[in-house]
MARMI-368641 format. One record per residue (C-alpha): residue number from 1; x, y, z. Coordinates in steps of 0.25 Angstrom, whole numbers. Each point is the difference from the previous one (the first is absolute). Example, Ala and Ser with C-alpha at 12.3 -4.5 7.8 and 13.67 -1.06 7.14 Angstrom:
2
pt i->1; x->49; y->-18; z->31
pt i->2; x->6; y->14; z->-2
// end
This chain:
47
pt i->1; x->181; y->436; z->-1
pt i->2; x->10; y->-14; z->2
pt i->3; x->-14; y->-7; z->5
pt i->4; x->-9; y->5; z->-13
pt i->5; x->12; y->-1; z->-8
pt i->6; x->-1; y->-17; z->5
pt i->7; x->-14; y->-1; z->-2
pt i->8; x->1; y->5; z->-16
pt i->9; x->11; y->-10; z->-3
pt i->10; x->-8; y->-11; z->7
pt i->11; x->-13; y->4; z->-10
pt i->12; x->9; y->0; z->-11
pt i->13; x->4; y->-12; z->2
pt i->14; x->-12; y->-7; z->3
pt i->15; x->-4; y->7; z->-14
pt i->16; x->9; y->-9; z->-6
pt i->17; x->9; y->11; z->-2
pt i->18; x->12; y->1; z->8
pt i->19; x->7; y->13; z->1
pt i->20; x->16; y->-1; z->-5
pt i->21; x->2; y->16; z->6
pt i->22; x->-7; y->9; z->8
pt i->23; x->4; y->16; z->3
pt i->24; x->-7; y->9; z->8
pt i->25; x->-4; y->15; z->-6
pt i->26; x->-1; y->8; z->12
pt i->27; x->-10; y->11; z->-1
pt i->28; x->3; y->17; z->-4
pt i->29; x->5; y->9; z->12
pt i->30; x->-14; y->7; z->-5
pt i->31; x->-6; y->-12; z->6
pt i->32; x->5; y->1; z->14
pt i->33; x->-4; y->-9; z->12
pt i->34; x->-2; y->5; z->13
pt i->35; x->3; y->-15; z->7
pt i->36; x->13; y->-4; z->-10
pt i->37; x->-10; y->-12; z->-6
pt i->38; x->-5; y->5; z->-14
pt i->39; x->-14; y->-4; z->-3
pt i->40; x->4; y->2; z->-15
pt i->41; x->7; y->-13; z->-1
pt i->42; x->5; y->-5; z->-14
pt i->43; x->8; y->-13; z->-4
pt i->44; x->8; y->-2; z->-16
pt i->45; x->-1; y->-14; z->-1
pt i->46; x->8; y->-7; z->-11
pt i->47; x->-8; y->-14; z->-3
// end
């Protein structure tokens, strides 16, 4: 997650639009992973 989490931000800010705060919504226990890594992954940003 910290390394897609990075690449975002970087977009975001070669968009001309840097992100002022970022928080993580971790997926539903009804959306379980078997290896611990999500492939649900989903970013609030605030621009």
């Amino acid at each position: 997650m910290p390394d897609w989490r990075e690449q975002v931000l970087r977009c975001a800010e070669k968009a001309g639009r840097p992100v002022r705060d970022c928080q993580v919504l971790a997926p539903a226990a009804d959306f379980p992973s078997q290896d611990g890594q999500p492939p649900l992954k989903t970013l609030i940003l605030q621009l």
